[in-house]
N, C-alpha and C positions, 0 to 999 in steps of 0.2 A: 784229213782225218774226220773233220768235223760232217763232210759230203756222207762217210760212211755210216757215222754215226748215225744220221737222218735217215739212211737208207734203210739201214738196217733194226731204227727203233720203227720204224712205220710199216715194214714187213714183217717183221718177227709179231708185233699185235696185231695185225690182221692175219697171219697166219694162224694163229688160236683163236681166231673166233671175234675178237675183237671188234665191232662196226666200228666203218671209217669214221665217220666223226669224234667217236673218243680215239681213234688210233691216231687221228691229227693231234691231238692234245696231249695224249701221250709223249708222240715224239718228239714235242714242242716242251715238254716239261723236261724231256730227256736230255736235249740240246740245252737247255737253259741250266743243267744240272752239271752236263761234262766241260760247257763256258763258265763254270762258276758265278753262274747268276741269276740264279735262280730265286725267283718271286711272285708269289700266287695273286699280288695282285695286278705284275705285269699280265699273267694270261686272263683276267677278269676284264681288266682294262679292255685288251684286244679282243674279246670276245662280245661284248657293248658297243664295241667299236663298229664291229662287221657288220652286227642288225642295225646302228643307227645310219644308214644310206635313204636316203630319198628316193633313189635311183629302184632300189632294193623292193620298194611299194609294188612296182608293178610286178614283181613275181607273184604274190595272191591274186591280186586282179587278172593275171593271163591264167591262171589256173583255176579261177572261180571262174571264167568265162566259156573255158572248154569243157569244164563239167555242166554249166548250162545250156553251153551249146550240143552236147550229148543227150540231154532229159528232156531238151525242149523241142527236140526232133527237127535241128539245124543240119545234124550230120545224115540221117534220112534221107533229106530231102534233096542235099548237093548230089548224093549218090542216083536218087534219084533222076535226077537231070541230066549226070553221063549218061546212065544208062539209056537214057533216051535220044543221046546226041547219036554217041556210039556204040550202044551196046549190038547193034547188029553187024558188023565187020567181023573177019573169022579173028576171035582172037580179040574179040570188041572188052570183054567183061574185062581181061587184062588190063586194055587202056581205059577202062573205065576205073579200075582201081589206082589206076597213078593219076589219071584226071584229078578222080576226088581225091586225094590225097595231097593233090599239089592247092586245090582250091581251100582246105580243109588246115593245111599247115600255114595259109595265110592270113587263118582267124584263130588258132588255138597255141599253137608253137610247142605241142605235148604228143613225142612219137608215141608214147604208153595208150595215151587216150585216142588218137585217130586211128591207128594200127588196131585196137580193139574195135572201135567202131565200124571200120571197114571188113575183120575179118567174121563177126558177127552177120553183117551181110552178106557180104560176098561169096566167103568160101561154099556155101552150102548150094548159092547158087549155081557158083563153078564147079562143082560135084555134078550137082545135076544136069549140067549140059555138057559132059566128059572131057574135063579137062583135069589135068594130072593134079591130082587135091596135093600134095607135099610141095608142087612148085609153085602150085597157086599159093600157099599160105608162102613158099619163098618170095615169091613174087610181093605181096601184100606186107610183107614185117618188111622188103627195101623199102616200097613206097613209104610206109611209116615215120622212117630216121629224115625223109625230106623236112620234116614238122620243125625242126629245129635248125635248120641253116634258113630255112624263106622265113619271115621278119611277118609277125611278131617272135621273136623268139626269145624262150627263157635262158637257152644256153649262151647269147648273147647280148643279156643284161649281166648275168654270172661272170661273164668274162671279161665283159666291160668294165664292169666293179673292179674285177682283180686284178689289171691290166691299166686302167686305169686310159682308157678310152674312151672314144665317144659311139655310145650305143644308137646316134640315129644314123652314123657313117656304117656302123658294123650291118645296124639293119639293110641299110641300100646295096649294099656288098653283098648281101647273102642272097637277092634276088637271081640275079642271072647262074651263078653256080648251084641254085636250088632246084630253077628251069633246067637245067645242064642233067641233073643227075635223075630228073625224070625221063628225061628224052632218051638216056641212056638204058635204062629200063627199059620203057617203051620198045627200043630195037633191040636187046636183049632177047625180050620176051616174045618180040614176031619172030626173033629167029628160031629158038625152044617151043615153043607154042606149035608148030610145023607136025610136030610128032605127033600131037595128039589126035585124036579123030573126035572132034568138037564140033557140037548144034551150035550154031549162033541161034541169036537172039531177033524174031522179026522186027523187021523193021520198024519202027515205030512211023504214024504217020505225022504229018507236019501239023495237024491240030493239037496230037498229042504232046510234040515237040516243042509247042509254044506253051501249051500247057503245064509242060515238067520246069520250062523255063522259068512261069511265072512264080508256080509253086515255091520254086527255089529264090526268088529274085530276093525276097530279105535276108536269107540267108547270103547269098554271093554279093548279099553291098556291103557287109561286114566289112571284108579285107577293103575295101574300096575305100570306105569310111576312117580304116583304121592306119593304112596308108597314105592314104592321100593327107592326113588330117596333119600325119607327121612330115611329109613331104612340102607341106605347105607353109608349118612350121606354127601353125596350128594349136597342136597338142605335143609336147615330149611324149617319149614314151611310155613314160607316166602316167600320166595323162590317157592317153591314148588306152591302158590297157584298163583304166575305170570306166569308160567310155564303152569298151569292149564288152565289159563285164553289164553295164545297165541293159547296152543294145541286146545281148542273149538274152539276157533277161524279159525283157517285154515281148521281144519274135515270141519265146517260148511260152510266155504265159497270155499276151494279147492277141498276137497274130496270130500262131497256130495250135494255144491251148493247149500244146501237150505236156506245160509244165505245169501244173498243180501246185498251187500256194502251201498245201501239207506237205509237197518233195521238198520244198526249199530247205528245213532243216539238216535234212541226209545229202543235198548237195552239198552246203555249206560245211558240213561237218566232213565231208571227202574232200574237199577243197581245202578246208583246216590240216589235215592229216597231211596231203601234198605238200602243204608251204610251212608246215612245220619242219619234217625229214632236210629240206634243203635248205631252208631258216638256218637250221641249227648246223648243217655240214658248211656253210659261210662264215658263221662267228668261227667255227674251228681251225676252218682252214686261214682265217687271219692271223691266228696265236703262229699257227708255221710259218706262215707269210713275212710276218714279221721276224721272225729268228733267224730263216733261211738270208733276209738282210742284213741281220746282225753278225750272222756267222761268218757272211761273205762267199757263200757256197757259188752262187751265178759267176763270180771270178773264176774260183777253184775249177769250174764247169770248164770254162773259159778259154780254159789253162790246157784241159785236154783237146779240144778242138779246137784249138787256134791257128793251126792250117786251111782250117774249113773257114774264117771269117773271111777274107776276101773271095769267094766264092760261095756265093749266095745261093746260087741254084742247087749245088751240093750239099749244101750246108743243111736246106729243106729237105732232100731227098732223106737223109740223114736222120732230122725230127723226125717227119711225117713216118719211116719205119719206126722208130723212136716210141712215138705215140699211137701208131697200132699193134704193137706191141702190149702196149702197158693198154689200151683198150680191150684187150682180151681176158682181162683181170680187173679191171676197175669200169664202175660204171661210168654215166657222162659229168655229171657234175663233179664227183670226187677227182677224175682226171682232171677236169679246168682247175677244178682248187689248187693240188697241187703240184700239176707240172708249170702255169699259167707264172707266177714269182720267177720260176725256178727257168723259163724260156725265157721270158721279156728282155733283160738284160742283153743276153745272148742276140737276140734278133735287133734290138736297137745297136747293139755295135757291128752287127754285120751289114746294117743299113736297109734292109729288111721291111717296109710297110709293112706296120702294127695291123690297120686294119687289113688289108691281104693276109698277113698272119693268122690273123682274129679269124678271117672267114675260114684258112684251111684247116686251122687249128682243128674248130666246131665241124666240121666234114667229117675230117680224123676221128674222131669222138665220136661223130654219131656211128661209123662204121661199125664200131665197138660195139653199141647197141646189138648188132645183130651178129659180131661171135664169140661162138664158144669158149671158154663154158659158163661166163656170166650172161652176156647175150639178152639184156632185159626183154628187149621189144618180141626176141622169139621165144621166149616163156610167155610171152604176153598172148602172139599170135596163135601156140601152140594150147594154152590153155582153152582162150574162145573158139579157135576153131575145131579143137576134139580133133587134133596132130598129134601123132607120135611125137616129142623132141627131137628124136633122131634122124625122121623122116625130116622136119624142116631144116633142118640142117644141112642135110644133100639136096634140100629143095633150091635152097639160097643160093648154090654155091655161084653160078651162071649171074646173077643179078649183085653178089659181091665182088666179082672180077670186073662187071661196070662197073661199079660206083668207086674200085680201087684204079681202073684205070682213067675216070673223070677228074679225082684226083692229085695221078700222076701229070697227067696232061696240062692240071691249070698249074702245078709244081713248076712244066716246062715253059708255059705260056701265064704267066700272073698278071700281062696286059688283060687279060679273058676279064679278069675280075675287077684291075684296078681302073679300066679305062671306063666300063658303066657305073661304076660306082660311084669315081667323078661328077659323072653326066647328072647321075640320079639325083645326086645330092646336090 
């Protein structure tokens, strides 16, 4: 009973309108109301709780980073430098938009912010050398959802938090399935790509080639700096994303100037707005966190699929429709909040790797990103690149059937993930 109750106070307020963050609290008041025990200063408590994390720091700093690295003409310039690897191969601009994307999600960890920045570029270039503008912007909002499984990533300090894992094991894990789900793309898009009747781009010559290189070289030590620094054991990721945050910093305003000491206000103050919204959906989703263990609901859960625990593989199969499902309604962090509690359990008694978990979990969720009808990343694509909605939506559809069947695949295969992740770490 208690299951249903949660379900259905956290639905019924977000179906009037409600934002998730007070609809977590809501239900969290609700629950504490139908257990007869309710008290305003337990959900005060838990919600002080959830901002006071150490761990919790680097979400401003990775978000104050990719907004510097956006102003300060970091993401320009990596774009830049596909463009001159590959942009001349039929079908090059494509791989130039999952290049820089995969290069881009290794210093920012924000689909919103790179997916913007690539579709601002790109798509108009892709117009102009006749390529199908609805699949290009499909094309560009998948590249985007990479930003958040390749480390640094903010969706796997959130989950880490709430999971209560270790965020430099989730980072190492999200590399090779983040490479995975660009490569997928990649041959996606040569295969779609076919139809079009497309100018490639001349070849660029190899003076120019060393030159887009150099161009870009500060920006492409980022991820270098910010990995390795954690690999080495260095910097936490803590650490590592203040680090992040000074490095764009100076590129943009010493190296390449194009930050302006008068922009800093209006970044900092988008950057404030960013890690405010997700600030405040953590403390919330802790008041539920905590109830959904007092109520015993992950038993209850438990109880119905308890067929499924000996049978791990199935069991995933199961989630993972589970969670793209409930990703086609909820964005990515309110999913980690509150399905994250409400899985763990369940996956540690099915014997399950957390972090293998951790990494498909954040896959799932990003997928979400791009559908219908919340879909953030393609409101985002569709706004900057002046797309229909509806056109990007049929644009997608060939580049969400990879990244649903890379997936399924590490579902079949979790050695894919679990055995470099070892390695890495």
């Amino acid at each position: 009973m208690t299951l249903l109750v949660f379900i259905a106070s956290l639905l019924g307020a977000m179906a009037i309108g409600v934002p998730v963050a007070f609809a977590l609290v809501f239900c969290g008041v609700i629950l504490m109301w139908f257990m007869g025990m309710y008290n305003s200063q337990i959900i005060a408590q838990n919600m002080i709780i959830g901002a006071d994390t150490f761990t919790l720091l680097a979400i401003p700093f990775f978000v104050l980073a990719g907004e510097l690295m956006n102003a300060g003409g970091l993401s320009k310039r990596i774009i830049q430098f596909a463009i001159a690897c590959v942009g001349h191969i039929r079908g090059g601009l494509g791989i130039v938009a999952i290049m820089a994307a995969i290069i881009m999600a290794s210093i920012s960890g924000s689909a919103a912010a790179d997916t913007a920045a690539l579709a601002a570029i790109l798509i108009p270039m892709m117009a102009k050398a006749g390529y199908n503008v609805p699949r290009s912007a499909g094309l560009i909002a998948s590249g985007g959802i990479i930003a958040p499984v390749i480390p640094p990533s903010m969706a796997f300090i959130v989950f880490g938090v709430a999971a209560n894992v270790s965020i430099t094991q989730l980072f190492m894990a999200g590399i090779v399935p983040g490479i995975l789900m660009g490569l997928s793309l990649i041959a996606a898009w040569l295969i779609v790509v076919r139809k079009d009747n497309v100018q490639p781009l001349p070849k660029a010559p190899a003076r120019e080639r060393l030159a887009a290189t150099g161009r870009a070289a500060w920006a492409l030590g980022m991820p270098v700096i910010i990995l390795g620094g954690i690999k080495a054991g260095i910097m936490t990721p803590t650490e590592a994303a203040v680090v992040a945050a000074a490095y764009a910093l100076f590129v943009g305003v010493v190296i390449y100037r194009e930050l302006k000491i008068t922009d800093l206000p209006h970044v900092v103050l988008q950057a404030a707005k960013t890690t405010s919204v997700i600030m405040f959906l953590v403390c919330a989703a802790l008041v539920s966190a905590w109830l959904i263990t007092a109520a015993n609901i992950p038993n209850e859960i438990v109880g119905y699929i308890e067929p499924l625990i000996d049978r791990p593989v199935l069991l995933m199969f199961v989630i993972m429709l589970l969670v793209l499902l409930v990703g086609t309604a909820l964005d990515l962090t309110p999913t980690i909040l509150i399905l994250t509690p409400v899985l763990m359990p369940i996956i540690k008694q099915a014997g399950i790797d957390p972090i293998y978990f951790g990494v498909m979990f954040i896959m799932n969720c990003c997928i979400g990103l791009i559908t219908p009808p919340v879909g953030v990343v393609l409101n985002v694509v569709s706004g900057v690149g002046r797309v229909p909605l509806g056109k990007v939506v049929t644009g997608i559809l060939p580049f969400l059937l990879a990244q649903v069947a890379v997936l399924m695949l590490l579902v079949l295969f979790p050695d894919i993930v679990i055995v470099p992740a070892r390695w890495l770490h």
